[in-house]
C-alpha positions, 0 to 999 in steps of 0.5 A: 696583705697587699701587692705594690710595685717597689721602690728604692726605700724597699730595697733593704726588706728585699734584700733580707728577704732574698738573704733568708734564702741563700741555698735557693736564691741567686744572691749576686746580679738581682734585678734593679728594685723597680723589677720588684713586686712586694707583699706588705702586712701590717706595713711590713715588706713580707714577700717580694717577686721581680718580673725582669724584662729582656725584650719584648718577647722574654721576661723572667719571673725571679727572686721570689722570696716569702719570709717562713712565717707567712707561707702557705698564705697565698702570697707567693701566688699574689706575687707571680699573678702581679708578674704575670700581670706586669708581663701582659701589660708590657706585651711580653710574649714569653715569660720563663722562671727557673725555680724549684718550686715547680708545682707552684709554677705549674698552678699557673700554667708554666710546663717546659718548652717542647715537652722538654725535661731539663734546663741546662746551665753551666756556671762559670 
């Protein structure tokens, strides 16, 4: 398996990869394809992650997808650490994901600000 940055051709596997996970995953208003990292197996996209940059001081980590056949393998781990990479190499200052799965973002050093408990959203 390998990490590489994505291209407009991967945007078609990125997109079956996101629509595996309707109930999780926001559907609409996804990052371009170059926020996009991706995880190729035998020449198959299996993974994808978008770093999306807001400024010099926020980034996102979002639309972390791995196909259910290839979890538990390590790869959304690769994924977030090519993000985290990205993110220093741009000197972002910040980066926040709101996810579900908390404890794979926890293993990476994400906690809540201030020892806050809840992310509040409305959605309009």
């Amino acid at each position: 398996m390998r990490i590489r940055k994505a291209s407009v051709k991967d945007w078609p596997a990125i997109l079956g990869l996101i629509r595996e996970h309707p109930d999780k995953l926001m559907q609409d208003h996804l990052p371009r394809a170059s926020a996009f990292f991706v995880a190729v197996t035998d020449e198959k996209i299996v993974g994808c992650c978008a770093l999306e940059v807001y400024s010099k001081r926020l980034a996102e980590i979002r639309s972390l997808a791995v196909t259910e056949k290839f979890q538990g393998k390590g790869i959304a781990t690769a994924l977030i650490e090519a993000c985290m990479k990205s993110a220093k190499e741009k000197k972002v200052y910040e980066v926040l994901t709101i996810t579900g799965a908390t404890g794979l973002f926890e293993k990476h050093g994400f906690g809540t600000f201030n020892k806050e408990r809840f992310a509040l959203i409305k959605i309009l």
